[in-house]
TORVOTOR-22963 format. One record per residue (C-alpha): residue in one letter; residue number from 1; x, y negated, z negated. Coordinates in steps of 0.05 Angstrom, whole numbers, plus 32768, in hexadecimal, padded with zeros to 4 digits. Layout:
<recs>
["A",NUM,[X,Y,Z]] ...
</recs>
This chain:
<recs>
["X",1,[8517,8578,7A20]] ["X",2,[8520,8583,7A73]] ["X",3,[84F7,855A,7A97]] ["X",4,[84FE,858D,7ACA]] ["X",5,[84E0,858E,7B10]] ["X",6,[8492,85A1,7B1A]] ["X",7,[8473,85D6,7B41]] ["X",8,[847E,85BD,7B7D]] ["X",9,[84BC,85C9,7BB0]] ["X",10,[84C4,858F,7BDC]] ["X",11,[850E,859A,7BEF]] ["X",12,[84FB,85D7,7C16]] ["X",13,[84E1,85AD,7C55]] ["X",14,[8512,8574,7C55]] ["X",15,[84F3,8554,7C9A]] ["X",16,[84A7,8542,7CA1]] ["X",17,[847B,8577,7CC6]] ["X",18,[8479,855C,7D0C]] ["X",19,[842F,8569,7D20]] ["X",20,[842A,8544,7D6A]] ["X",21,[845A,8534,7D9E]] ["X",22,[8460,8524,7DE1]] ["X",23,[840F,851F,7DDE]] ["X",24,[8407,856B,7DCF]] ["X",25,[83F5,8583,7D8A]] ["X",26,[8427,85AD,7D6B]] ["X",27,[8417,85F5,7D55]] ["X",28,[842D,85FA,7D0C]] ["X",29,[843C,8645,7CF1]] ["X",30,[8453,864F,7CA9]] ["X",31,[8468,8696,7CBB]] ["X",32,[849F,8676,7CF1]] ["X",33,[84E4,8663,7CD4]] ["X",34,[84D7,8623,7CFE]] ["X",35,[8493,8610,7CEB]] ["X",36,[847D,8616,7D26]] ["X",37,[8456,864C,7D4F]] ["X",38,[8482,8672,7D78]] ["X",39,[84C6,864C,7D66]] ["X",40,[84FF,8671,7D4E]] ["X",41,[8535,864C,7D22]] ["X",42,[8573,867D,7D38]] ["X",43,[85C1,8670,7D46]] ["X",44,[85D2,8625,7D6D]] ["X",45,[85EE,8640,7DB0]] ["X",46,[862A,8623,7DD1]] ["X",47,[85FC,85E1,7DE9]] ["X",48,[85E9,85D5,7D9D]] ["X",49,[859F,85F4,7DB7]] ["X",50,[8589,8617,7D74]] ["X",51,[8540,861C,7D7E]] ["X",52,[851A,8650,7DA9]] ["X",53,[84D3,8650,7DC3]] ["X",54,[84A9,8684,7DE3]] ["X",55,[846C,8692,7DF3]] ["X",56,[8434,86CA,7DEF]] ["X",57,[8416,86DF,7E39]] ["X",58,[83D1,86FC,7E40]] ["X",59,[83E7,8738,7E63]] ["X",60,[8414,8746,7E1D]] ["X",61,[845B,8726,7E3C]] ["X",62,[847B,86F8,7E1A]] ["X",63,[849D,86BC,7E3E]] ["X",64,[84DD,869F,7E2F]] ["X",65,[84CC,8649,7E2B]] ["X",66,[8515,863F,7E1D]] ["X",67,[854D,8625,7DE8]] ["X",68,[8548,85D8,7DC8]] ["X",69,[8575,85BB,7D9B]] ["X",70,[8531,85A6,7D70]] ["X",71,[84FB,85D0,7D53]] ["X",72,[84CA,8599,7D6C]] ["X",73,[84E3,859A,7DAE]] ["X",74,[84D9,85EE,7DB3]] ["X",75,[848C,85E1,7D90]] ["X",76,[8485,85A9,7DD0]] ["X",77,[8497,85DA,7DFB]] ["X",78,[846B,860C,7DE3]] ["X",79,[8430,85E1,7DD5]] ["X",80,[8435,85C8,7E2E]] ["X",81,[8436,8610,7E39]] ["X",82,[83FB,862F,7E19]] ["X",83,[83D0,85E4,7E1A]] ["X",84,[83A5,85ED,7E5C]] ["X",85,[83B3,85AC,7E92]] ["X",86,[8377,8584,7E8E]] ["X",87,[8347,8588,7EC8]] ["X",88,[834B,854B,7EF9]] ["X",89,[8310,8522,7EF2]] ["X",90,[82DD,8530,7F2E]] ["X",91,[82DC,84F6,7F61]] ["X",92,[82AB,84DF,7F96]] ["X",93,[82B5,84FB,7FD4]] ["X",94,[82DB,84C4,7FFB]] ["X",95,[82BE,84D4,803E]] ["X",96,[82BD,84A6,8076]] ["X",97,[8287,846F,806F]] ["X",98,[8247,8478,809A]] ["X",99,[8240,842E,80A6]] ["X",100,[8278,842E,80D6]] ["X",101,[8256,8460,8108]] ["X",102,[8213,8447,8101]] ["X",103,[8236,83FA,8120]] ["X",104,[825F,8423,814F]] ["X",105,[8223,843F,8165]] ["X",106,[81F6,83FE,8176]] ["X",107,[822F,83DB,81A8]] 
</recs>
């Protein structure tokens, strides 16, 4: 007999694959022993902070984003520093009115 288990391994990733937080997308990596992008799994330091993230520069350096006790607070962190800040919208220029002079001038 056996009804033994299928092909599939589901035990491996015990937690759903966070994809967004914060309002940032996540950057998943299957070559990262976090799942995600530039997140190292590693030792929990003495504040319980297991979780590193870094970050690729163009120049070639790579900067350190910090230790978090989750891996998807490290992927947060990387995803806020490689996402661009959105450009302010363009407003109308808020110069003084013209009607003002124009009565200023007729007294």
């Amino acid at each position: 007999g056996g009804g033994g288990g299928g092909g599939k391994k589901q035990q491996q990733q015990q937690q759903p694959v966070v994809t967004k937080a914060q309002g940032f997308d996540l950057h998943l990596s299957d070559r990262s022993n976090s799942g995600y992008k530039h997140v190292y799994a590693g030792k929990p330091s003495r504040k319980g902070r297991r979780f590193e993230a870094k970050v690729r520069r163009s120049g070639g350096g790579v900067e350190h984003l910090g230790y978090f006790a989750t891996a998807v607070e490290a992927a947060v962190a990387y995803a806020k520093a490689v996402t661009p800040a959105p450009t302010p919208p363009t407003l109308p220029d808020r110069s003084p009115s013209l009607g003002r002079k124009k009565q200023q001038q007729q007294q």
